[in-house]
Structure formats: C-alpha cells, structure tokens
C-alpha positions, 0 to 999 in steps of 0.5 A: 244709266240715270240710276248711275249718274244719281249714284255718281259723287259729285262732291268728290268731284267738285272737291277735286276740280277745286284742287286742279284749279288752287294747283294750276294757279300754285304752279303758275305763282311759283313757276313765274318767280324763276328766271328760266322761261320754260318754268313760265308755262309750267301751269299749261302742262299742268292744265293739260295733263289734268285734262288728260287725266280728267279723260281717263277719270271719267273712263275708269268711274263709268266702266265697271271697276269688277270687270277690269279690276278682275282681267288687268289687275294681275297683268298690270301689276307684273307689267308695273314691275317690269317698268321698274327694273327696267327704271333701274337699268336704263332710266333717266338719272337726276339727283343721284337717283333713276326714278324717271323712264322716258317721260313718266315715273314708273314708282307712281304708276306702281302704287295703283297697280298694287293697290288694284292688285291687292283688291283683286287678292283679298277682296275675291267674292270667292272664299279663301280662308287661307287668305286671313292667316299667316300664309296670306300674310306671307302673300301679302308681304310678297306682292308689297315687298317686291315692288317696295324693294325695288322703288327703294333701290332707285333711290326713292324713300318718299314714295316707298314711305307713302305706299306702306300705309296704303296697303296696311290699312287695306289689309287691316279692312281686309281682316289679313292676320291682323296679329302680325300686321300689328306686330310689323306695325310695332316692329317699324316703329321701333326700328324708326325711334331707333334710327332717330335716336342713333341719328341724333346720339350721332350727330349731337354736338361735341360727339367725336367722329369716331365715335360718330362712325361706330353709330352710324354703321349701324343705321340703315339710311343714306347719306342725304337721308341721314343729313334729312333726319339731322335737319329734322332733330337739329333744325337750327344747328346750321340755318344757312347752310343744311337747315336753309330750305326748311327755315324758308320754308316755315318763314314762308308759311308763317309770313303769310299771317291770317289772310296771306299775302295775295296771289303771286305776291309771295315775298319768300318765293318771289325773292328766291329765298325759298329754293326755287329748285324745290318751290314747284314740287316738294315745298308748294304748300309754302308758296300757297300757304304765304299767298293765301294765309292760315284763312286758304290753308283751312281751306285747302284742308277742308277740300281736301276733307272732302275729296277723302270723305266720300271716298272713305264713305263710298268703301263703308257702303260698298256691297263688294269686297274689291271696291272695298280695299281700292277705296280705301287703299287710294284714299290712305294714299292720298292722306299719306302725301297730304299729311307728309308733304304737309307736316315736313314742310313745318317741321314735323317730320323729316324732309322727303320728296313726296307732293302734295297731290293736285297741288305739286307740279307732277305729270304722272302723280296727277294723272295716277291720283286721277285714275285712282280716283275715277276707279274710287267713283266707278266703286261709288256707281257700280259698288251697289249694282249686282255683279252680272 
C-alpha cells in the first residue's frame, strides 16, 4: 500500500483541486451578479458535487483500473447507449435540444464510457492483428459512431465535437490503421473549410437570397449552428444583435488589463452586459479573465498545464495497453474543452456549448472529468504493477 501512495501523482491532484477552487470561486462571482436568488448558491452545488466526485476520484485511482476496466467497460458502454436513446424519447427539453434525463446529462457520461471501451478493445494484452487493419478501423468507426450519432441528434454539436479528438488520438497511440485515420482526418478538414466557405459565400454582404438559398441546401448545419459560423467569419456585421455576446465577451476579457480587476469586481458581468444566461457555463472564462486579468489566465493555463502533463506522462510509462489509451483519451479530452471554450471565447473559433472543466458550472461534466481523472491516477499507481 506505501509503494501505491509513493506511485500516487500529487501534482495531478493538486492541480486539479486548485481548479475546483478558482471554478467554485468563478461560479460564485458569476452567479451572484444575477438577480434570481437560486443562482446565489450555485458555487455550494458546485462544492458539493465536487465533493462528491472527489469520493468517487479516489475510489476509481485506488482500484486497480484492469479489473473493472476488463468486467464494466463493455456493459457500461451499452448501458451509455441506452441512456441515450432514451435521452431523445423521454429527456428533459431546453433550448430546443433534449440533452438532459432527470438530473444529469447522459452525453457526458457517454464520453468516458467510450473512452473505457476503447481501451478495453485496443489496448487488450491479447494479440489481435486484425485490430490494426481495416477491420479494426471499421470496428473502431462503429463503437464511435454509434454513440456520436446519437449525441448529434439531441442536438448537441459541442460535445460530439469534443469526443472526435479524444478517440482519434487513442486510436493513433493505438497503431489503428493510421492510413485511413489520416485520410478521415483530411476528409473532416476539408468537408469543414467548405462549410465555412459556403457559409460565408452564403451570408457575405450583397448576396441575394436566392442565391443564398441554393448554398445553404448544400450545408449540413442547423439553423442556429450556421447563425454560430456567421458570428464567427463576420464578427462585426451586426454587434447588438447576433455578434452581441461574443463582443461582451472579448470586452470583457480585454477589460481585465494585466492584472484584472479583482474578485467579483467584474464590470461587464456585474452590469449584465455580458448575458447572464451563458455567464456561468459556456462563457465563465470572461468572467474570470476580467477578474483576474492576463497575469490569472496564465495562470489558469499553467494549471491546467499540469493537470495534463502527468497525465500524458503517466500514458508514456505505462507497461499496459488499456492504461495507455484511457490516459490519453482523457487527457485529449480535456485539452478539447479547454482549448474550445477558450479559443471561442476570443473569437477564434466558432461559438459552441462546450465548458471549461472545473471552472463552468456543470454537475455531470465535473463529476465525469473527475472520474475519468481518478482512473488516469489509478493508471499512475497500478499501470506498473504486474497484473495478477
């Protein structure tokens, strides 16, 4: 038990309870500049649901993660499925999507449980030739696409978005075909530079509808979605109305200077100007960025720098195969929502509904990063142990 406790990476840990803290302390500013009373105690939720995940943290890093990787991985990745069908039939509807079943977000939950199967495929101590090839391609595009499909369909872009990434990096560490994962790689980039350039040929000014209708036939996106890429490639067309929030936005971040303006002394969140609606979640980093300034964003990125390194380091020194690809798959996951939530909130990406982890209030996500992260450290303490 000592040789586990030496082997267990506090610096992952410590990084990460900073985070709770700077994310409780986040919610509370923002939370206390709306006027509904119930968003006052948001950060006690917060508290608590990280509490409660700091519970489960610890039970996951302290079990070795080959046994229950090996009898739960299969089942809970076809538990997650159900969850997400039944998301779409009998879920919760809120801004015109059904992402939530009673009181957690089934999507989020998905993400792991693919993740863990995954590992439990590709990372089998067993040879499997196959595995490599095109088959194992095929397999891989099944066990992804499934569960990405159907997070699509609630609709919610963001976190199908987040999970690509995640799994592809896994596959590449897991030597899957890498010919026709650089060839899907390519083909998504290129199917993405078109939408934005029919998107912008679309809605530049002095295009005729018509002729705006002939494009758009032609782009896969929503709505909402293409109103999203149209801030993003025309951020001043219309500054009060659709470009409003991600002018607020950048204001904010901007007016925090150097060394920010000081706890809960946020003007742009303060007065409303940035919407309240989306100050808590998707957009928080403004409100930390004006109260701590350029000096605490650095320094929220560097913590974040060493929430990741250890575990990118603990995947490079693992002795097995499963350990290798969980690691890696939650560690590519949570530099997705950092860099994501981040880059859109400055403008250089299109705005999507994806947090910032430990810092955007969020039940589920907190406690599925959480989780994912504990497995990461039992990877850390059990990843060099022979399996017995």
């Amino acid at each position: 038990m000592l040789d586990r406790i030496k082997r267990f990476n506090w610096l992952m840990f410590a990084a990460m309870l900073a985070l709770v803290a700077l994310g409780t302390a986040a919610i509370y500013s923002a939370g206390n500049a709306r006027s509904e009373e119930v968003f006052h105690s948001m950060w006690k939720a917060n508290l608590s649901t990280a509490l409660f995940g700091l519970a489960i943290y610890f039970v996951l890093a302290f079990f070795d993660y080959r046994r229950y990787v090996s009898l739960l991985a299969a089942p809970a990745y076809l538990f997650s499925l159900v969850l997400l069908v039944a998301v779409l039939l009998v879920g919760t509807s809120t801004y015109g999507g059904r992402r939530w079943l009673w009181f957690f977000q089934p999507s989020e939950v998905a993400k792991l449980c693919v993740i863990a199967a995954l590992a439990w495929i590709y990372g089998s101590p067993e040879p499997r030739p196959w595995l490599r090839r095109f088959p194992g391609f095929l397999a891989a595009c099944a066990t992804i696409g499934v569960p990405a499909l159907l997070i699509l369909l609630e609709p919610d872009l963001g976190t199908m978005l987040a999970l690509l990434p995640a799994t592809l990096a896994m596959l590449f560490v897991a030597r899957v075909w890498r010919r026709g994962l650089l060839t899907a790689v390519l083909a998504a980039a290129v199917l993405a530079t078109a939408v934005l350039a029919a998107v912008y040929e679309a809605e530049k000014p002095g295009v005729s509808e018509d002729r705006r209708a002939a494009i758009m036939r032609f782009v896969p996106l929503r709505p909402h979605q293409v109103k999203r890429v149209k801030i993003f490639l025309f951020p001043d067309e219309d500054p009060h109305a659709a470009g409003y929030t991600l002018r607020q936005a950048m204001i904010s971040i901007g007016s925090g200077g150097f060394s920010g303006k000081g706890f809960r002394r946020g003007e742009t969140n303060h007065l409303k100007y940035l919407p309240q609606s989306i100050s808590m979640n998707d957009f928080i980093f403004c409100v930390y960025a004006e109260e701590a300034g350029f000096i605490g964003s650095v320094a929220l990125l560097a913590l974040f720098g060493a929430l990741l390194a250890p575990c990118v380091w603990t995947a490079y020194f693992a002795a097995d195969g499963r350990g290798r690809l969980i690691a890696i798959g939650v560690s590519t996951l949570v530099f997705a929502h950092v860099f994501v939530n981040i880059a859109m909130s400055v403008g250089l990406v299109p705005i999507t509904g994806l947090p910032l982890p430990f810092i955007s209030a969020g039940r589920t996500f907190l406690v599925t990063v959480m989780a994912g992260l504990g497995v990461v450290q039992s990877v850390s303490i059990h990843g060099r142990e022979e399996d017995r």
